[in-house]
N, C-alpha and C positions, 0 to 999 in steps of 0.2 A: 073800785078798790075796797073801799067799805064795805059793798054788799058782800062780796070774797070773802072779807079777812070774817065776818059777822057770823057766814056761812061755815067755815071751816072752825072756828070756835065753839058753835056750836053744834057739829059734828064732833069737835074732840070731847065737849061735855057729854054727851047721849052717848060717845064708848066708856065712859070714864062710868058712867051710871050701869053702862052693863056689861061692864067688866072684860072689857074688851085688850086692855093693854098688859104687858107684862110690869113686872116688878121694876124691870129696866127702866121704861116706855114710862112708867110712873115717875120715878124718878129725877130723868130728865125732865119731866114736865115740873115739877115741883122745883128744881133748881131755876128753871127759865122763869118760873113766875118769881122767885124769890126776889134772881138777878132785876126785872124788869119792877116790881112794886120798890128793890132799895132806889132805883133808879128815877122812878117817877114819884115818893114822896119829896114834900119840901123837908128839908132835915130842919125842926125850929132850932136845934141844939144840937151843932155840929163838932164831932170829937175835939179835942184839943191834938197837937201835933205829940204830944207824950203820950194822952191815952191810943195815940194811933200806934205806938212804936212799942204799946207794952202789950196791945193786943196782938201786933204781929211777931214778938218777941215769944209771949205763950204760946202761941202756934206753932213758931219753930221749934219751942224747947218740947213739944209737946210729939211733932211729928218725928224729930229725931228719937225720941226716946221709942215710940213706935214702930219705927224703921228699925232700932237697933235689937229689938226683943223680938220679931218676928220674922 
């Protein structure tokens, strides 16, 4: 399983170096890895339950206004 996942890793790095994916194909890749390093750090300082409610607060007021002008 190792040697697979190793192989396919870096198969996607050597397209990634010659420019093989699209803007999409980038994309997702950047969101997977983002998803997967917030997932695999230790958080030493983990949000408090208000700074969780004021980041997801800004987001909404952020996305609505978004939504509303476009």
């Amino acid at each position: 399983m190792n040697n697979n996942l190793i192989t396919l890793l870096e198969s996607i790095i050597e397209n990634i170096k010659n420019d093989k994916y699209t803007s999409t194909h980038l994309n997702y890749l950047s969101s997977f890895l983002c998803k997967f390093s917030f997932f695999t750090k230790e958080n030493q300082n983990p949000p408090s339950n208000r700074d969780l409610i004021n980041f997801l607060s800004l987001g909404w007021y952020v996305y609505n206004n978004l939504e509303t002008t476009n």
